[in-house]
C-alpha positions as CSV (number, residue, x, y, z in Angstrom):
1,X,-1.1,73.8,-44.3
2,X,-3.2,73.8,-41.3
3,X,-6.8,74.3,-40.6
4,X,-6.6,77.1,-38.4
5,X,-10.2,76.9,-38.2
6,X,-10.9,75.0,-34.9
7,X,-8.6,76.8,-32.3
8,X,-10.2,74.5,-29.6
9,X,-9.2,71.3,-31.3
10,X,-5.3,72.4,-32.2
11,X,-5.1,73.8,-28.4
12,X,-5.9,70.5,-26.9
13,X,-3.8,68.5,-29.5
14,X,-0.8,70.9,-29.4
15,X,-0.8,70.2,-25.0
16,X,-1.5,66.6,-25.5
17,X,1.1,66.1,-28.1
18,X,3.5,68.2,-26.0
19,X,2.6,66.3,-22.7
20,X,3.1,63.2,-24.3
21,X,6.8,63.3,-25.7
22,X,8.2,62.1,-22.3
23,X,6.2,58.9,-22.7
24,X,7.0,58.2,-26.1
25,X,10.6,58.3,-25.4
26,X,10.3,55.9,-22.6
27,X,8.0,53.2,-24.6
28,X,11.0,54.0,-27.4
29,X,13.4,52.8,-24.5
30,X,11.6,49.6,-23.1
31,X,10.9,48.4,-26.8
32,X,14.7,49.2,-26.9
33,X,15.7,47.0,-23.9
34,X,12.7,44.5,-23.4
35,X,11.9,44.2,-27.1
36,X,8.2,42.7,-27.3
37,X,7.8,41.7,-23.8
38,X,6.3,44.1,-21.6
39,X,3.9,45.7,-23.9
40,X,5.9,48.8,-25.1
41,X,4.8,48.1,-28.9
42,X,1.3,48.2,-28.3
43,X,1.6,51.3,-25.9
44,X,3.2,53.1,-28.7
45,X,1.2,52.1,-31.5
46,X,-2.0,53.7,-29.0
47,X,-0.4,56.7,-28.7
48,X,0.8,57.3,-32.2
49,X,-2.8,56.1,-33.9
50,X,-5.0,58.3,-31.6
51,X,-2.8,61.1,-32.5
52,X,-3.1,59.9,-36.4
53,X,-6.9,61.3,-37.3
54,X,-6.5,64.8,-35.5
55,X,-3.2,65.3,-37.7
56,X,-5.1,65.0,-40.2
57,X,-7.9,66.8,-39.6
58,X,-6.0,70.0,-38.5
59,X,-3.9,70.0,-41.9
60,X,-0.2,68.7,-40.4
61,X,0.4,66.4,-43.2
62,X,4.1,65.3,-42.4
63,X,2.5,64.2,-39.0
64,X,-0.2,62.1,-40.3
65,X,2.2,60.8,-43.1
66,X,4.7,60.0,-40.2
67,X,2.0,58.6,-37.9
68,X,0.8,56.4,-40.7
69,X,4.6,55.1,-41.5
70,X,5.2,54.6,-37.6
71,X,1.9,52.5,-37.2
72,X,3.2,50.2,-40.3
73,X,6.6,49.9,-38.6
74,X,4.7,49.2,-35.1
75,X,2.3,46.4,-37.2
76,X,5.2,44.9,-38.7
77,X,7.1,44.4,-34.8
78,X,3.2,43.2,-33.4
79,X,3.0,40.6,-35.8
80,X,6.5,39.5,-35.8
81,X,7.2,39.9,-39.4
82,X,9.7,42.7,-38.2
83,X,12.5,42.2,-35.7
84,X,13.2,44.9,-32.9
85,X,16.8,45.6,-34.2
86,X,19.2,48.8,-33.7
87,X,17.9,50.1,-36.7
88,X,14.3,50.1,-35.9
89,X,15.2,51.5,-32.4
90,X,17.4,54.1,-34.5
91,X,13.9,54.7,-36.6
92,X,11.9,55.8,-33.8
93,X,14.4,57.6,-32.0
94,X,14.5,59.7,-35.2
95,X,10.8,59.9,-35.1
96,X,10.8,61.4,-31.3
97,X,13.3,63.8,-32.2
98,X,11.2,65.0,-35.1
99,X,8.3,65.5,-32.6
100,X,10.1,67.3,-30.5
101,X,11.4,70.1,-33.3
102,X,7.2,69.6,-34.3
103,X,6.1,70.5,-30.9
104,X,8.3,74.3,-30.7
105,X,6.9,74.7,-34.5
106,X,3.2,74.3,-32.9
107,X,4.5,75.9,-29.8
108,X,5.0,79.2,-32.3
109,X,1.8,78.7,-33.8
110,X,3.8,77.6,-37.1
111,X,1.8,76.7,-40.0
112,X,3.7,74.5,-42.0
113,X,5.6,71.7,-40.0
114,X,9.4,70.8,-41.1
115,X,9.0,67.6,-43.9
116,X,9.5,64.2,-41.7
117,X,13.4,63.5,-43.9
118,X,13.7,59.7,-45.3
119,X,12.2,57.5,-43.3
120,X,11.9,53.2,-43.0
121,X,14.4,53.0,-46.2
122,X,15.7,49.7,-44.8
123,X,13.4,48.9,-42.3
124,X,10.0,48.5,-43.8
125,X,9.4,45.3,-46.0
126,X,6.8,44.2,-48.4
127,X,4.5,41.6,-45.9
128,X,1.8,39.1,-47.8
129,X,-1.4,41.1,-48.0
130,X,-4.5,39.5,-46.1
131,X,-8.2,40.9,-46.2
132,X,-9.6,42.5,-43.2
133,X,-12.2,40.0,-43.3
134,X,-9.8,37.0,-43.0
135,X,-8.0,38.6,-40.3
136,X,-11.4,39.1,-38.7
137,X,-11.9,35.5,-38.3
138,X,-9.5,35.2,-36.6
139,X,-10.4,37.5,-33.7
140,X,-11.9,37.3,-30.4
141,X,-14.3,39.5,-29.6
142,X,-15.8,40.6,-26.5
143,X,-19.2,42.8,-26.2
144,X,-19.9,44.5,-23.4
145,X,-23.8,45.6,-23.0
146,X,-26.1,45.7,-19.7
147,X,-29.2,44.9,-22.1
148,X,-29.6,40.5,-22.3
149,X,-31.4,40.0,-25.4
150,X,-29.4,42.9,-27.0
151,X,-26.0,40.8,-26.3
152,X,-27.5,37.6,-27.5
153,X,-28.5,39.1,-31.0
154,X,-25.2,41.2,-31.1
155,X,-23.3,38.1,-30.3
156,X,-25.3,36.1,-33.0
157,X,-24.7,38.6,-35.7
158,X,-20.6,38.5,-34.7
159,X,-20.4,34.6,-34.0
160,X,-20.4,34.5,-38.2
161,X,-17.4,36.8,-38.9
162,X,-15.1,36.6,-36.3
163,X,-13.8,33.5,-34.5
164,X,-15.1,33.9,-30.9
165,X,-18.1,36.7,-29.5
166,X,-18.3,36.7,-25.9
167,X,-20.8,39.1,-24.3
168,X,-20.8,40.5,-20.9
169,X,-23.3,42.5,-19.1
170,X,-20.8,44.1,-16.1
171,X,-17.6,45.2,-16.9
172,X,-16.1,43.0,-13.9
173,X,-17.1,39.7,-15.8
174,X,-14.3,41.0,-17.6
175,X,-11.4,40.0,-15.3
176,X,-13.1,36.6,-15.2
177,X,-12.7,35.9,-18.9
178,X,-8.8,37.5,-18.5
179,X,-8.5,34.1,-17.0
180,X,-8.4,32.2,-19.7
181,X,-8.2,34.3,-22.9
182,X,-7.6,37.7,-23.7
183,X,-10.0,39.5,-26.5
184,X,-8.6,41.1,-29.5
185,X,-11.0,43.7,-30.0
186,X,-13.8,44.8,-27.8
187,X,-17.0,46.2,-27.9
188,X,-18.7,48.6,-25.4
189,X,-22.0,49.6,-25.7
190,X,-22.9,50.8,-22.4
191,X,-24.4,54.2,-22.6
192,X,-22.8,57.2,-20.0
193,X,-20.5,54.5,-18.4
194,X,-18.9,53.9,-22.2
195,X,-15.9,56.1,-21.6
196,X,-14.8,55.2,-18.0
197,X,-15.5,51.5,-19.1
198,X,-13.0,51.8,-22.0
199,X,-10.3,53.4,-19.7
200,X,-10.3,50.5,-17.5
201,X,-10.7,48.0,-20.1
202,X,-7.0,49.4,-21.5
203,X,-6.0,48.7,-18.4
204,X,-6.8,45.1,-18.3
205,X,-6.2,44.6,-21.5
206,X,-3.6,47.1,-23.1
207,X,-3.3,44.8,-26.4
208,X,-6.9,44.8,-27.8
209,X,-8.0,47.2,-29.9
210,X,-11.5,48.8,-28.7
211,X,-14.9,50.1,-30.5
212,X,-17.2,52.1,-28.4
213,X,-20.7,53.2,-28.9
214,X,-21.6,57.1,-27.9
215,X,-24.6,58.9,-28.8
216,X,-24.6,62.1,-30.9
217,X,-21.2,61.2,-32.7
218,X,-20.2,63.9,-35.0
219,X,-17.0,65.1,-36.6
220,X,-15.5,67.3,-33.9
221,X,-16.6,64.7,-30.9
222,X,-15.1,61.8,-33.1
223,X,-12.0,64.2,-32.9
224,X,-12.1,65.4,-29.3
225,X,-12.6,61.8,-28.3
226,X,-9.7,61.0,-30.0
227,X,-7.6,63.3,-27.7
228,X,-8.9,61.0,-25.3
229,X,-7.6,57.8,-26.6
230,X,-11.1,56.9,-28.2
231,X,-10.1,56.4,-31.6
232,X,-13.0,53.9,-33.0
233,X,-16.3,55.2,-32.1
234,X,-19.4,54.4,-33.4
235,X,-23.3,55.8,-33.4
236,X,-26.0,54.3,-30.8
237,X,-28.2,52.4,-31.5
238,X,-25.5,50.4,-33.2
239,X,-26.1,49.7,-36.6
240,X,-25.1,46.2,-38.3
241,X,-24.0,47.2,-41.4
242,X,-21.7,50.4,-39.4
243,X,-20.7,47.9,-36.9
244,X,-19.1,45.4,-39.7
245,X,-17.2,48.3,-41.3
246,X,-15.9,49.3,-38.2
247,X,-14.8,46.1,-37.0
248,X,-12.9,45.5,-40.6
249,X,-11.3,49.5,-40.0
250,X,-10.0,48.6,-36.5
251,X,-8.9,44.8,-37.4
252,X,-7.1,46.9,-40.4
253,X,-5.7,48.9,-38.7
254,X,-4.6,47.3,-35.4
255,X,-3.7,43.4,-36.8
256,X,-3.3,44.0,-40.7
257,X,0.2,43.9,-42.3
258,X,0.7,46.7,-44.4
259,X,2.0,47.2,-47.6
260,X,3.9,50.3,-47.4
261,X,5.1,52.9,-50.3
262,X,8.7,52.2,-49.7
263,X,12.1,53.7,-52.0
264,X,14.9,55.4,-50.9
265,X,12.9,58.3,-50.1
266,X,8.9,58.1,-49.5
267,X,6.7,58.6,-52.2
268,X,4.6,60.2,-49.4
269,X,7.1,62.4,-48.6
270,X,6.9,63.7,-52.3
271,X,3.0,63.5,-52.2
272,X,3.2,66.4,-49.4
273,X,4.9,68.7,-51.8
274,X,2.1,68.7,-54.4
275,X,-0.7,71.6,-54.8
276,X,-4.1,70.7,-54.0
277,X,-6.6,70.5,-56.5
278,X,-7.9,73.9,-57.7
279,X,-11.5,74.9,-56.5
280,X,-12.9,75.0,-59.6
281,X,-12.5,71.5,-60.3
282,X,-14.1,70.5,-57.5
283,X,-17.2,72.7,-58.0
284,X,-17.9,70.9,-61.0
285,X,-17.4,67.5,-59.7
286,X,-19.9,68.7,-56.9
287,X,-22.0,70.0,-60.1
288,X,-21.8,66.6,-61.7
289,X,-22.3,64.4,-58.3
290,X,-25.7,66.4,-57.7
291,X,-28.5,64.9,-59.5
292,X,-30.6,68.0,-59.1
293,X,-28.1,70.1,-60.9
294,X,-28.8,70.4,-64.7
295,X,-26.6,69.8,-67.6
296,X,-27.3,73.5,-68.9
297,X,-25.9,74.6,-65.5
298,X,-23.0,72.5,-65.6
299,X,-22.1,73.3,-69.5
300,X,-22.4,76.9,-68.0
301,X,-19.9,76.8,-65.2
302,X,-17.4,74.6,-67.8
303,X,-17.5,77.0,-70.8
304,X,-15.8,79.5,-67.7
305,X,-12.6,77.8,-68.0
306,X,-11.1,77.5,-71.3
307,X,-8.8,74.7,-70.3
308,X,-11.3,72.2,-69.5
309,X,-13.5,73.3,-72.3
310,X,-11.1,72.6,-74.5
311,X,-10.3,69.1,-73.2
312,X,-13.9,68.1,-73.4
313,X,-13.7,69.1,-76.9
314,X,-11.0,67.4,-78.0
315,X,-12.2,64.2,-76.0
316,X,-15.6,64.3,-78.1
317,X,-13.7,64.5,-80.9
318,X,-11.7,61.1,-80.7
319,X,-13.2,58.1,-82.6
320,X,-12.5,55.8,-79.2
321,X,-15.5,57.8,-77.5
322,X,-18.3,57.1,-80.5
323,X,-19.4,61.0,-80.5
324,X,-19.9,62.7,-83.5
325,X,-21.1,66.1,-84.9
326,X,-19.8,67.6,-81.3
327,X,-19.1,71.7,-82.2
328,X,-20.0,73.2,-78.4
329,X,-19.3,73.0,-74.4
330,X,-22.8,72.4,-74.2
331,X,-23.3,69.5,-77.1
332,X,-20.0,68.0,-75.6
333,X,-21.6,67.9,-71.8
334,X,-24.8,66.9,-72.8
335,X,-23.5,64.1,-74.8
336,X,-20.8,62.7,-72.0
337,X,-23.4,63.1,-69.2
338,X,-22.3,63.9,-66.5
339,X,-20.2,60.6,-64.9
340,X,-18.3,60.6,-68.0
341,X,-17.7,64.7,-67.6
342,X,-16.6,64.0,-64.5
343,X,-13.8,61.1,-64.8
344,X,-12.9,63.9,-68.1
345,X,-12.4,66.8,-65.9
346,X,-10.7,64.4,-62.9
347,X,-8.3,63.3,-65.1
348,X,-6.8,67.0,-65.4
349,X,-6.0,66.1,-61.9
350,X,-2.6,64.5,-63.2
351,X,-1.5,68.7,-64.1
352,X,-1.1,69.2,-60.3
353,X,2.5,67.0,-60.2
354,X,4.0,68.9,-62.1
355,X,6.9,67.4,-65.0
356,X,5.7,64.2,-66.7
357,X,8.6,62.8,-67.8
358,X,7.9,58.9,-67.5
359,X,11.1,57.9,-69.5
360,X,11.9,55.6,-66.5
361,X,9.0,53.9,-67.1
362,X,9.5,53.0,-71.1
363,X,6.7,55.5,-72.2
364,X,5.9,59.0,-73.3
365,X,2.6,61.4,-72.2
366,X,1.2,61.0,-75.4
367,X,1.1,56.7,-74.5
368,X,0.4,57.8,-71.0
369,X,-2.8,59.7,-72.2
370,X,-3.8,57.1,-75.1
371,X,-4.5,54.4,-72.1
372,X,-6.5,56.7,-70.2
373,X,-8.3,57.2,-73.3
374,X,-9.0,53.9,-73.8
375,X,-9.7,52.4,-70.6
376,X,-12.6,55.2,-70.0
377,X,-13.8,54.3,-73.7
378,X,-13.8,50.4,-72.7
379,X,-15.7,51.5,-69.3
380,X,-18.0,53.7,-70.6
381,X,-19.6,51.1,-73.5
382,X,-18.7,48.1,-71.5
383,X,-20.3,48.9,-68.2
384,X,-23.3,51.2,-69.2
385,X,-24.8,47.8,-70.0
386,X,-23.9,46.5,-66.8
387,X,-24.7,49.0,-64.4
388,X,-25.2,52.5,-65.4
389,X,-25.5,53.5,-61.8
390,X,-21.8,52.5,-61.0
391,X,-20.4,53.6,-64.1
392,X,-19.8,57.4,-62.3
393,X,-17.3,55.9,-59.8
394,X,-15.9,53.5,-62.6
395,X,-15.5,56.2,-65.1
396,X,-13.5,58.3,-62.5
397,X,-11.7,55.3,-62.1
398,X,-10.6,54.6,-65.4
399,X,-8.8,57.8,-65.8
400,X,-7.3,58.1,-62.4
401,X,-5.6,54.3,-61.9
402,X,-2.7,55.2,-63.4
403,X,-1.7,58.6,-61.9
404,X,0.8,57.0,-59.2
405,X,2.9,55.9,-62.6
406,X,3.2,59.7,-62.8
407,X,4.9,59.8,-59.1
408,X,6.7,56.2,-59.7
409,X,8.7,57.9,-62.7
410,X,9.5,60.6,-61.0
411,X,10.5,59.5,-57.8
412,X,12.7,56.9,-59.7
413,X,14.1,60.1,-61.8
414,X,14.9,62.1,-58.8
415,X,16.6,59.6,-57.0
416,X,19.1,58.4,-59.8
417,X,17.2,55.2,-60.4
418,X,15.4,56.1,-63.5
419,X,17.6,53.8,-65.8
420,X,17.5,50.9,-63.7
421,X,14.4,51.2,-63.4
422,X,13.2,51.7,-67.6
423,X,14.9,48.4,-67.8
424,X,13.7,46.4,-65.2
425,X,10.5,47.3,-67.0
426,X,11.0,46.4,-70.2
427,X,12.8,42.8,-69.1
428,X,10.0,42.0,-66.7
429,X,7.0,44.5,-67.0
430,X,6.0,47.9,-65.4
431,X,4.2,45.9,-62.6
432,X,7.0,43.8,-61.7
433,X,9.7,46.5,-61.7
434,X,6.7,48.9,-59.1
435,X,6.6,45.6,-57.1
436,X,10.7,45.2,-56.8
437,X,11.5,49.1,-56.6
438,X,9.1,50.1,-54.3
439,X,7.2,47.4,-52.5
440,X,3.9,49.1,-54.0
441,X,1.7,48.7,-56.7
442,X,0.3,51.8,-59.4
443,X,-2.6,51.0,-58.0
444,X,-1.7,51.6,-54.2
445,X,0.4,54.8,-55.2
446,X,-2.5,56.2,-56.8
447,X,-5.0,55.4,-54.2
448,X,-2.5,56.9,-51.7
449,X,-2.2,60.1,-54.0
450,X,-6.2,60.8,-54.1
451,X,-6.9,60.0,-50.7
452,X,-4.5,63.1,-50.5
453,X,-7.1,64.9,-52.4
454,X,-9.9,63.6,-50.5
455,X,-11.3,62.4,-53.4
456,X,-14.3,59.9,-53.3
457,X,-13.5,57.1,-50.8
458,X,-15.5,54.4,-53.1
459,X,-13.0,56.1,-56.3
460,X,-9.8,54.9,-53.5
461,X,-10.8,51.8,-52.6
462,X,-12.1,50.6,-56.0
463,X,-8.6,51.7,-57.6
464,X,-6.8,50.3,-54.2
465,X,-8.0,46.8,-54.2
466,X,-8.1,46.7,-58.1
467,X,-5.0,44.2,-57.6
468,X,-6.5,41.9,-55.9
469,X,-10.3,42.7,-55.7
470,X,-11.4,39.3,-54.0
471,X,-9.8,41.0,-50.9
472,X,-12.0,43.6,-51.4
473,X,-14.8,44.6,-49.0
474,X,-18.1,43.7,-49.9
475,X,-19.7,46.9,-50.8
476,X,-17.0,47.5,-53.7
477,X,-16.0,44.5,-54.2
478,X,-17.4,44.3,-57.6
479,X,-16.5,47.5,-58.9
480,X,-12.7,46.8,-57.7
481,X,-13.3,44.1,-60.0
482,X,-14.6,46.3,-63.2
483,X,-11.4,48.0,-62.6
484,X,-9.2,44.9,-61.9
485,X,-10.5,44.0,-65.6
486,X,-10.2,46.8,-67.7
487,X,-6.8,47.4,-66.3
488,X,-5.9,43.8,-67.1
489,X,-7.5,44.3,-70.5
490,X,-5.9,47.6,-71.0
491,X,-2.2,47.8,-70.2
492,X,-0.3,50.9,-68.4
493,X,2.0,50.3,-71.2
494,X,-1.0,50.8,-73.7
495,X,-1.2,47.5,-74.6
496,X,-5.2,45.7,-75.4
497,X,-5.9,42.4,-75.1
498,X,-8.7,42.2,-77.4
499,X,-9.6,38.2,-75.8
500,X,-10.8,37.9,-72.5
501,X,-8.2,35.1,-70.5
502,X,-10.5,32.1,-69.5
503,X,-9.7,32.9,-65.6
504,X,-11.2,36.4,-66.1
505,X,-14.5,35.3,-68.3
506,X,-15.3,32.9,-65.7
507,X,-15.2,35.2,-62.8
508,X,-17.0,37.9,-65.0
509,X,-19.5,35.1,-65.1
510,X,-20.0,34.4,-61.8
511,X,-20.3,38.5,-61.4
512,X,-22.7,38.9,-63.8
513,X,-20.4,41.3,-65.6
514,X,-21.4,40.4,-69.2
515,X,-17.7,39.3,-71.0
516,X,-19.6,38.9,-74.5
517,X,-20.2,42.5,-74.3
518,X,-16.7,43.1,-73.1
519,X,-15.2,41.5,-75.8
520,X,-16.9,43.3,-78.6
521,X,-16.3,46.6,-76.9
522,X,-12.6,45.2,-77.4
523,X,-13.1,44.8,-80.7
524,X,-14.7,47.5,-81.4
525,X,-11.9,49.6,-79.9
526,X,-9.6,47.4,-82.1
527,X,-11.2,48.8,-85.4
């Protein structure tokens, strides 16, 4: 549904959009006939991404989904891992002719935008996965700022995560340095002359991806700079630790090969159909996120609704949690705290797709909920003596990893694959048969599924890089890793590994993650 909210904001978008058709079609056309030469890709793949984040902010989810899908696609073709072919050429031609029904619907003032129909079904293909941070060393990077000793500690700071750092006080030294190299990403920090020195530096350089610094950056100038091609902007003074995240966001974005949630239909196309969460859920995760609120006023708000009082109830009564003598809301709240309330109450989340039938994946609800169960109980006495602080996100985590399996199975159902699929599993493992079928991971699926619900961004990425967590960024790194073990530890097919593999205990030692403790939480769960 769209935000009808900001009239100014849909106004501008709806003529830009509109205004912009004609163009697309034409950069469809040269791709068509010049294929990666002349620059049509990367003309596209500007158009399409500043587009992306004003989609989503005004509610039109099958354009953001499709803008997403189309940037993967565009990627794919940039780095050569896809060839320009008559069925990618096919792709986007069905993508412009979807724009143009889009642009009469927003024409009308139409709420709700036609679903984007199967899309990338034999285009898109599973590419090796690299870090942002790996693909950042390997970038140029130029940095544009008038101020001298500014540049040199700028450039000092970059020289040590990205191949090259160049800076430039004028923005003609610029054509100089086009001599011999051309930047990959660059930097403007130049105060008022910011936005006319981007437009020219897309001239020059129509490949790179750009960051630029503004003063008094808020949510709707992000967004109205967007309309104006500014899709990476970032607060002066520049920060360090704002500047790094950006750089890894744009090098993501603009030179990362993406995975993509890939079956015969999309699993994003199914994720559009689903309700949003209900508001009362997320006043209590607001009640149990704000450390001033007390547990008497959250035990208040919960005893309101009978069906999460009644969850919480019949959680405190399961041996796996340690909780005894629990009779009220109240005793239950106070005794979870409220992280563990929290993950709880999140984990009713899984109510708002509808049928769980997960046949196709070799297991019933009941095995469905025991893992949950027992992941949060291995999380909760696990990592409250490793970092109490963390174990709010991790908690959350625990219950919510393995809500995609709910969408796998029933995108698998729906699409007559569901016995292929059960079997796959049991010859070769839930993961494995995710990985074949769909190009994806549980892990991804989910991630993709409470970004939807603009859920906490830490909660995403910790689940999201849970495969692979030394790939990671820093600032989660380790609690992708909490995850990454429990989930190895604990199954989506319910199985515990009551051992810790010798791999995993060493890199829990070099964390500092405490596997003694881990393994007698195992065994205690065991008994």
């Amino acid at each position: 549904m769209m935000k009808c909210h900001d009239e100014e904001i849909f106004e501008e978008f709806r003529l830009q959009f509109t205004d912009g058709l004609e163009t697309i079609w034409h950069q469809i056309e040269a791709l068509k006939h010049n294929g990666l030469e002349g620059g049509a890709v990367h003309e596209l793949f500007r158009t399409l991404h500043s587009n992306k984040a004003i989609a989503q902010y005004l509610g039109l989810e099958p354009m953001y989904r499709l803008f997403s899908n189309a940037e993967e696609l565009l990627c794919n073709l940039r780095n050569q891992t896809t060839e320009v072919n008559e069925a990618v050429i096919e792709w986007l031609r069905s993508m412009y002719e979807l724009f143009v029904c889009w642009s009469e619907e927003l024409q009308m003032r139409d709420c709700v935008l036609t679903p984007a129909p199967a899309l990338l079904s034999d285009i898109a293909a599973l590419t090796p996965e690299r870090s942002p941070a790996e693909l950042l060393r390997e970038r140029t990077v130029v940095y544009i700022d008038a101020d001298e000793p500014m540049g040199r500690r700028v450039v000092a700071g970059l020289s040590k995560i990205v191949r090259e750092a160049i800076h430039v006080r004028r923005i003609d030294e610029l054509v100089r340095i086009a001599r011999s190299k051309i930047p990959d990403i660059i930097l403007i920090n130049s105060a008022a002359e910011a936005l006319d020195h981007a437009a020219l530096c897309r001239e020059l350089f129509p490949k790179a991806a750009q960051i630029v610094a503004l003063e008094h950056l808020d949510r709707k100038r992000r967004l109205k700079l967007a309309l104006s091609d500014v899709t990476h902007p970032i607060a002066r003074p520049i920060r360090s630790d704002e500047l790094k995240r950006e750089l890894l966001s744009v090098t993501a974005s603009h030179y990362g090969r993406h995975r993509t949630i890939i079956t015969h239909r999309k699993i994003h196309d199914f994720i559009q159909t689903l309700s949003p969460l209900p508001g009362s859920l997320y006043r209590i995760i607001a009640l149990c996120d704000d450390e001033e609120a007390s547990i008497r006023e959250l035990a208040k708000v919960i005893r309101q609704d009978p069906v999460i009082s009644a969850m919480l109830l019949d959680a405190a009564a399961k041996p796996s949690y340690g909780l005894s003598n629990i009779a009220t809301v109240d005793q239950a709240v106070a005794a979870f705290g409220k992280r563990i309330v929290k993950a709880l109450v999140l984990s009713l989340s899984r109510s708002m797709i509808g049928e769980h039938d997960l046949s196709p994946c070799g297991i019933d609800e009941l095995l469905f909920s025991k893992v949950v169960e027992l992941r949060l109980a291995l999380m909760m006495r696990w990592y409250a003596k490793v970092s109490v602080g963390d174990l709010g996100v991790l908690s959350s985590c625990s219950v919510l990893g393995n809500i995609g399996q709910l969408l796998v199975a029933r995108e698998m159902k729906h699409y007559g694959k569901a016995e292929a699929f059960r079997r796959y599993c049991e010859e070769h493992g839930p993961d494995a048969a995710v990985h074949t079928f769909l190009h994806t991971s549980i892990a991804f699926v989910s991630s993709d599924l409470l970004r939807y619900w603009h859920l906490d961004g830490r909660i995403i990425d910790a689940i999201r890089y849970s495969d692979r967590p030394e790939r990671a960024p820093l600032e989660i790194r380790r609690l992708a890793w909490a995850n990454h073990i429990v989930y190895q530890m604990v199954s989506i097919r319910g199985e515990v590994a009551y051992e810790l593999p010798k791999p995993l205990r060493q890199a829990m030692e070099k964390l500092e993650l405490q596997p003694d403790i881990l393994e007698a939480v195992l065994k205690q769960l065991g008994q």
